[in-house]
C-alpha positions in Angstrom: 30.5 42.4 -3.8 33.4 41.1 -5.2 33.0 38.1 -8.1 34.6 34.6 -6.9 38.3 33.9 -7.8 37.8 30.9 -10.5 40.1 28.3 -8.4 42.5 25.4 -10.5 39.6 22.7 -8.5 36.4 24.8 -9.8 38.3 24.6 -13.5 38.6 21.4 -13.4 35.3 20.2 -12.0 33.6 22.7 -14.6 35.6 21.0 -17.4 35.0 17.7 -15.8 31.0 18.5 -16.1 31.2 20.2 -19.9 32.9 16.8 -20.8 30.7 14.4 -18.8 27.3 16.3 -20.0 28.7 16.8 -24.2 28.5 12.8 -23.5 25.5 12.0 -21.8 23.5 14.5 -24.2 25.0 12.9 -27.2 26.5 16.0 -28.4 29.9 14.2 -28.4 31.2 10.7 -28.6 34.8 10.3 -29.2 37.8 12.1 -27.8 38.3 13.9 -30.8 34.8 15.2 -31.2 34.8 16.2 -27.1 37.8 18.4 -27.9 35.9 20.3 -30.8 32.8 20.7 -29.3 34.0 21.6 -25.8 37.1 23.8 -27.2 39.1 22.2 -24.8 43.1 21.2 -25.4 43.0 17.7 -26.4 45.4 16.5 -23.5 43.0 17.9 -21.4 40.3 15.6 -23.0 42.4 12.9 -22.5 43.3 13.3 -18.9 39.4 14.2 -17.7 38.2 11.1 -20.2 40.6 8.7 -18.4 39.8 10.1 -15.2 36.0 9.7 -15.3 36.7 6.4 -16.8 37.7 5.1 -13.8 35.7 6.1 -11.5 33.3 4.3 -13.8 30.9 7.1 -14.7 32.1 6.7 -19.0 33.5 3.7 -20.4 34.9 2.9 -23.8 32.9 0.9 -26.3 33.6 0.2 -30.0 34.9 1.6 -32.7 33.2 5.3 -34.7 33.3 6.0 -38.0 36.2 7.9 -39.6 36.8 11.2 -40.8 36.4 11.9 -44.6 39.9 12.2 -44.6 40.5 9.1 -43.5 42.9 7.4 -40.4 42.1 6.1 -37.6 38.6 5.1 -36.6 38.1 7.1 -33.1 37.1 4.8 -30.1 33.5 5.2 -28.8 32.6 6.7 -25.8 29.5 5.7 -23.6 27.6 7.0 -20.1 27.2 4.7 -17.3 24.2 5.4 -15.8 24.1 2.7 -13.2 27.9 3.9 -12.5 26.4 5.9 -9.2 22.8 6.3 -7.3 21.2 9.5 -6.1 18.6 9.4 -3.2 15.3 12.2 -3.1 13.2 12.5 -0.9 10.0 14.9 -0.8 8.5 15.9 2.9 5.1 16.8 1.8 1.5 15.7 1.7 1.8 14.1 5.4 4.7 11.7 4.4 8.4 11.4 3.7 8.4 9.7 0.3 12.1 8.8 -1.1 13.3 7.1 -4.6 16.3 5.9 -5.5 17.7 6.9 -8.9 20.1 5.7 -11.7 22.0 9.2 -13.1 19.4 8.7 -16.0 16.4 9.5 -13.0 15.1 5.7 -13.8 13.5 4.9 -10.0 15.1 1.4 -8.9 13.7 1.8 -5.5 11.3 3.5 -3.2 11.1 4.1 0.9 8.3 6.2 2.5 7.3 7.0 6.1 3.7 9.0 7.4 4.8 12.4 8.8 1.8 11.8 11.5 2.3 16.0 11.6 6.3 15.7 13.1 7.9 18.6 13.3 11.2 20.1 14.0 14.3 17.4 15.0 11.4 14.4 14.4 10.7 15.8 11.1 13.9 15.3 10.6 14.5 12.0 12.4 11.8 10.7 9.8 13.5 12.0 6.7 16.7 10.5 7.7 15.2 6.9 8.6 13.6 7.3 4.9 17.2 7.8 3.6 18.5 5.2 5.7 16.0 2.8 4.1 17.1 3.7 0.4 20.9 3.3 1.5 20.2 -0.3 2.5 18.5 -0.6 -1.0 21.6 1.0 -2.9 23.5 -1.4 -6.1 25.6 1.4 -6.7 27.5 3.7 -4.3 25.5 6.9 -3.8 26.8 10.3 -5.1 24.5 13.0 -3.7 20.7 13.4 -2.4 18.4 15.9 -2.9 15.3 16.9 -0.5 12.2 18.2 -1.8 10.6 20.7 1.7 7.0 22.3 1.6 7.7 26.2 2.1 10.2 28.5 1.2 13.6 27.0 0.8 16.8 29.2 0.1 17.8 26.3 -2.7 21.7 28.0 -3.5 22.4 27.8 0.4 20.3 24.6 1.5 18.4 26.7 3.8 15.2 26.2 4.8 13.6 29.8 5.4 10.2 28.8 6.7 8.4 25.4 6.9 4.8 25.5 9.0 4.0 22.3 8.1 7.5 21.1 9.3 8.2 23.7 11.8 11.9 24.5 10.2 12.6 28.5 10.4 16.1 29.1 9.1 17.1 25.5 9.4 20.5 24.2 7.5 19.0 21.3 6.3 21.7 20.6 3.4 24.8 21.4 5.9 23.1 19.2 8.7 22.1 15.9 6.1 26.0 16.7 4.2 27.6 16.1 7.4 25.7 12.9 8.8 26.1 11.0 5.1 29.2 12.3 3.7 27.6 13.1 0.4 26.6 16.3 -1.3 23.3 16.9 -0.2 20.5 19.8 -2.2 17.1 20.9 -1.0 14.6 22.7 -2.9 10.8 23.5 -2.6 8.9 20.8 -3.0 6.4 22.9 -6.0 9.8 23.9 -7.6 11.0 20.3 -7.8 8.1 19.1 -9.2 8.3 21.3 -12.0 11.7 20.6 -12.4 10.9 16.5 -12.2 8.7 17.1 -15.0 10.6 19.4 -17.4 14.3 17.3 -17.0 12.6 13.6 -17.6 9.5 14.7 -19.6 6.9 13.8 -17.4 4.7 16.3 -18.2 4.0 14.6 -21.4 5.2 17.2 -23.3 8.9 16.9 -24.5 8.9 20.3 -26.3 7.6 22.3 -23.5 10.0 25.1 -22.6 7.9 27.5 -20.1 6.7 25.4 -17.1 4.5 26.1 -14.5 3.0 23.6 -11.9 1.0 24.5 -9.3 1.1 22.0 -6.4 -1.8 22.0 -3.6 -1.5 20.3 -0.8 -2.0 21.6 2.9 -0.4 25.0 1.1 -0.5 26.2 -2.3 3.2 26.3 -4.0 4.1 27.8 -7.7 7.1 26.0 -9.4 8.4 28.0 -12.1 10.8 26.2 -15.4 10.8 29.1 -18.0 13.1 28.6 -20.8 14.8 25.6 -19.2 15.9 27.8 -16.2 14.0 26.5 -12.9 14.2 29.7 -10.8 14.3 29.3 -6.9 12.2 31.8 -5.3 10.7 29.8 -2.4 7.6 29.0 -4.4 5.1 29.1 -1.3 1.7 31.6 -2.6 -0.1 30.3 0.7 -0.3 33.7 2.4 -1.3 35.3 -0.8 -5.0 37.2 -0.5 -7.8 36.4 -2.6 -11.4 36.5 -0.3 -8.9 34.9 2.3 -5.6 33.7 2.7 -5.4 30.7 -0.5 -4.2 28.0 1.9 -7.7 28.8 4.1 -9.3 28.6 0.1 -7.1 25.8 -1.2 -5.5 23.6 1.7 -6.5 20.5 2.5 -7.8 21.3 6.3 -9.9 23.7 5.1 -11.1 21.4 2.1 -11.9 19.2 5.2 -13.8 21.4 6.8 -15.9 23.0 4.1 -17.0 19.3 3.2 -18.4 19.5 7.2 -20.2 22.5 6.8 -21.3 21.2 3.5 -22.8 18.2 4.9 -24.7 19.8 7.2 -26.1 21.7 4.6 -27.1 19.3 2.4 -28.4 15.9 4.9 -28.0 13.3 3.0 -24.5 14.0 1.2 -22.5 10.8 0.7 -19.7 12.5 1.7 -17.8 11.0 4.4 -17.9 12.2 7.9 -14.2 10.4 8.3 -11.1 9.3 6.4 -12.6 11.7 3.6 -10.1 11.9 0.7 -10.9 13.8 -2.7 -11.5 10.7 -4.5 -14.4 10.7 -2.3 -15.3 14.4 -3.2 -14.4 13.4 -7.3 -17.0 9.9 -6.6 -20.0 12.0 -4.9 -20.0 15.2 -7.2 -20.1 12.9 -10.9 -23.2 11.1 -8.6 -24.8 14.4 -8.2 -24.2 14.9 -4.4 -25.3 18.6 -4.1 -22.3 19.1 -1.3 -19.8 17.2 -3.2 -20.5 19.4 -6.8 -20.5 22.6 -4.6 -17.3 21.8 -3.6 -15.5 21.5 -6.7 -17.1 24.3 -7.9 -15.8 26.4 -5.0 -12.6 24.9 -5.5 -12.3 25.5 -9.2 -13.0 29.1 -8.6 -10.3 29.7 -5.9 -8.0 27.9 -8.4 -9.0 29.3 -11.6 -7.6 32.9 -9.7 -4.4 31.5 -9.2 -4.1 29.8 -12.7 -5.1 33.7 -14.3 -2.2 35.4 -12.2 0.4 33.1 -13.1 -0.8 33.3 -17.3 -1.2 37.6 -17.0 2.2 37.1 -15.6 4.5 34.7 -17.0 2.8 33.2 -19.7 3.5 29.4 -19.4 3.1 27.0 -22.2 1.7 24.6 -20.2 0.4 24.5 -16.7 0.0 21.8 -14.3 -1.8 20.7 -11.5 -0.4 18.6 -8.9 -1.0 17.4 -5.4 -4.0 15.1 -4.4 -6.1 17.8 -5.8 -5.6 16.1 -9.5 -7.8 13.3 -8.1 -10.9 15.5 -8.9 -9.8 14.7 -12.1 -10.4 16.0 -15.9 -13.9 17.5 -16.0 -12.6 19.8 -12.6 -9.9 21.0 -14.2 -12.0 22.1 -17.4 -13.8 24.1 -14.9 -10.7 25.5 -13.7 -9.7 26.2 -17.5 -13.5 27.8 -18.5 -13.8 29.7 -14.9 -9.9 31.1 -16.3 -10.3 32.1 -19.7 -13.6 34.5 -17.8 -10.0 35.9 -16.0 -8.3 36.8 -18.9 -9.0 37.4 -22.9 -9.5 33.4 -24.1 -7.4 33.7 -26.4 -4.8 34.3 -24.0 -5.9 31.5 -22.4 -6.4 28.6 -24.7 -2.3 28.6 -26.3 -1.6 27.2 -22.8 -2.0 23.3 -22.2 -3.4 22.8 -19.0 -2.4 18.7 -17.7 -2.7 17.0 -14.2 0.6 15.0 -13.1 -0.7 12.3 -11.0 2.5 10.8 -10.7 2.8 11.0 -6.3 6.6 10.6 -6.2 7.2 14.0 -8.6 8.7 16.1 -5.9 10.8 13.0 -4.9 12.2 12.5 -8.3 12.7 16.5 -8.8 14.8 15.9 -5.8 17.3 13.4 -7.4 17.3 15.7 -10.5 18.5 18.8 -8.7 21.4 16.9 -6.8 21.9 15.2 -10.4 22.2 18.6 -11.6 23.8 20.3 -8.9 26.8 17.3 -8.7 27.3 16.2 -12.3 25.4 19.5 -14.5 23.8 16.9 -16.9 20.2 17.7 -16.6 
């Protein structure tokens, strides 16, 4: 396979990016300074600078200090974060659930519409009305959007590979969404973007964490992976994977819906509710004592504490977190998680690893806007 002929247009966006993110990361603020750090000719500085300068994404501001030497005092350089918006939308959890970002991935608005189990153009249809919604909303004009998909999602060709819960099989969702709004459009997995919301805008409430893992269960059971700032795109999807049975028959929400039935038949008398149950019910009835409720969770956490063992033997995370309504069990499940784990593995294996729950609903939506970010400008 022959490598790709750098093109004069791919030079300059790349250059155009290197300049943009030296600025937005602080690593540069003057012309001057750009031109060192980037290596780049100074005219070229120059030309890029004024360029993105008018199309509003830097502006000039003040006055820096000078050189030992002396001269000149260089003009200031700033980022404009309100200069564009980015739409993402996640499709997961029985909803379409879009944000609308600033290029710092500050949410100035949100748009959300129930899934009511669409699938194929309807899903679609959905998503779109979502993004329609957000437009309507938008201060700024819009650079790019980004789509968070349950399943495995071919993230380099906006190819969606295989979505039950959607019914997409090979479906060019980025191609399709890029041609109806004119705008750059990115899709993902929505367990990848989640990790990736977390790890860009450090809202895993670790700012130092480098290796990333977050496991997001939902009707399936997806694995984002951010290891040493690199979020990797390999579908993310474990549902098929085998432990006493197929982990989205362990782990997804259907089944979690009817275990709770058979449950309740075992135990008369459970407060668990025959309809509308949600796992705030489950968290409620098991810290009661409900006998179905606290068999449950312990189920549950040892269905969840094999996944959490495979992905430490193997990759050795820093910190691991939970996401999906699952999190509403709250604190003392996952320490039963973390317990019924470190029995997986040697402890102290185990216990270098922070474990967290992100309970934040619109992750997957603002991991969304961070790819496109990312994709588009590289500043992430």
């Amino acid at each position: 396979m022959k490598p790709l002929k750098a093109t004069r247009e791919n030079l300059r966006r790349h250059n155009r990016q290197l300049l943009l993110r030296a600025v937005y990361t602080g690593l540069a603020d003057n012309r001057a300074a750009l031109a060192q750090e980037t290596g780049l000719a100074k005219p070229t500085v120059s030309d890029l600078i004024g360029e993105l300068i008018a199309e509003g994404l830097l502006i000039e501001g003040g006055l820096g200090e000078s050189t030992e030497s002396g001269g000149k005092r260089p003009t200031l350089i700033k980022f404009v974060p309100d200069a564009r918006q980015v739409i993402g939308v996640s499709l997961d959890n029985g909803r379409a659930f879009g944000v609308l970002c600033n290029l710092n991935g500050q949410v100035t608005a949100q748009h959300y519409a129930e899934l009511e189990n669409a699938q194929g153009d309807e899903a679609e249809g959905i998503l779109t009305d979502v993004m329609n919604g957000l437009i309507a909303q938008l201060d700024a004009p819009l650079l790019c959007a980004g789509i968070g998909v349950p399943g495995v999602v071919d993230t380099a060709r906006g190819l969606v590979l295989d979505s039950h819960p959607l019914g997409w099989r090979q479906r060019a969702l980025a191609e399709r969404l890029t041609a109806r709004y004119a705008v750059p459009v990115y899709t993902g997995s929505s367990a990848e973007l989640t990790a990736l919301a977390q790890y860009a805008f450090g809202l895993n409430g670790d700012d130092h964490t480098r290796n990333l893992v977050t496991v997001l269960v939902t009707s399936s059971v997806e694995v984002g992976i951010t290891l040493d700032g690199v979020t990797y795109h390999q579908g993310g999807d474990i549902s098929a994977l085998r432990a006493a049975d197929r982990l989205d028959t362990l782990l997804g929400w259907t089944f979690v819906q009817q275990r709770a039935a058979e449950l309740r038949q075992m135990f008369p008398g459970s407060t668990l509710p025959d309809t509308g149950l949600t796992y705030m019910h489950i968290h409620h009835s098991a810290i009661n004592g409900d006998p179905a409720a606290q068999q449950l969770c312990e189920e549950l956490s040892s269905h969840l504490a094999q996944v959490m063992g495979w992905i430490i033997g193997l990759l050795r995370p820093d910190h691991l977190s939970l996401a999906g309504p699952i999190v509403n069990l709250g604190d003392a499940f996952l320490q039963r998680v973390i317990t019924k784990t470190e029995v997986m593995l040697w402890p102290e294996v185990v216990r270098p690893v922070i474990f967290s729950l992100a309970y934040s609903g619109n992750l997957s939506a603002i991991g969304a806007a961070a790819l496109a970010l990312h994709r588009e400008l590289d500043i992430l």
